[in-house]
N, C-alpha and C positions, 0 to 999 in steps of 0.2 A: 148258305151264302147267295146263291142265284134265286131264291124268294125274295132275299132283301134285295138285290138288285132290282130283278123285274118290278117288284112294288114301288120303287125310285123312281124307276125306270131309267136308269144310269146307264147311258152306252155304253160299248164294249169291243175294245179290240184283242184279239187272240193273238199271237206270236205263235208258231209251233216250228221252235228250234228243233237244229242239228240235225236238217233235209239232205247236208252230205253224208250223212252216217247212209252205208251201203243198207243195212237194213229198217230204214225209216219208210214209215207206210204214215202220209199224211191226212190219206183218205179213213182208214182207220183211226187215226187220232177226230178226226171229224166226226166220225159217227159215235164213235164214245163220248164227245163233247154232247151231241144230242141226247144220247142216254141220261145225261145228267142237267136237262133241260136245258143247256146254248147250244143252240140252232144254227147253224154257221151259214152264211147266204148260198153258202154253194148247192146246199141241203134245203132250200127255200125259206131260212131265219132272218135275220137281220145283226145276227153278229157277223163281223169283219173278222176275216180268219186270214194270217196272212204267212205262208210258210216262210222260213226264213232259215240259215245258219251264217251265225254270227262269228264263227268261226274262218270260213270261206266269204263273208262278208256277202250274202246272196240275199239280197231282197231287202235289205234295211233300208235302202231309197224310199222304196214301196211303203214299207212299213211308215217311216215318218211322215209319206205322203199322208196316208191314210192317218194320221192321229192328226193332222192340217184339218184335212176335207172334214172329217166327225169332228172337228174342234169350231170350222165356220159353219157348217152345220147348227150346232146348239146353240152356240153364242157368238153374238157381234161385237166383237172383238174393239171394236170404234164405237161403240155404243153402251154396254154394258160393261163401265170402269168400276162399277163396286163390287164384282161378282170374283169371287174367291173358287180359282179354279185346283182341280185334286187331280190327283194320280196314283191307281194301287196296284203295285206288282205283286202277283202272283206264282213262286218259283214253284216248280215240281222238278222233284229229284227221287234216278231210279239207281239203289243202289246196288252195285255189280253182282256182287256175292253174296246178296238177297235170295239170290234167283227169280 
């Protein structure tokens, strides 16, 4: 999947939920995002990585900022009226009694 991204070259913003779970390492979800080729800006990439729990409602401000700024960024918005804009969520779920 992040082949076909970079080949696009499709921006990218990362959410990495549920910052209030007492054992959440966001720094670690970072560097495994690297491992699998998205580079988060903090790591010197250019994906947008934005912690968040949506649960405690922490950082969703941020977050919609941030899909504005990357949204007037690529396209003007008052200028480019024929352009058919996408959205693809990507959920990941860890199940308990998996281990």
């Amino acid at each position: 999947m992040i082949e076909l991204v970079n080949k696009l070259r499709i921006p990218l913003i990362v959410a990495i939920n549920k910052i209030d779970r007492e054992d959440a390492d966001v720094e670690a979800v970072m560097f495994d995002l690297e491992n699998h080729g998205i580079v988060p800006e903090d790591l010197g990439g250019t994906v947008i990585c934005v912690p968040i729990s949506a649960k405690e409602k922490v950082n969703i401000n941020l977050l919609e900022n941030k899909i504005v700024e990357l949204s007037e960024k690529k396209v003007n918005l008052m200028e480019d009226h024929a352009i058919n804009a996408q959205c693809i969520v990507i959920e990941s779920n860890i199940e308990e009694k998996s281990g």
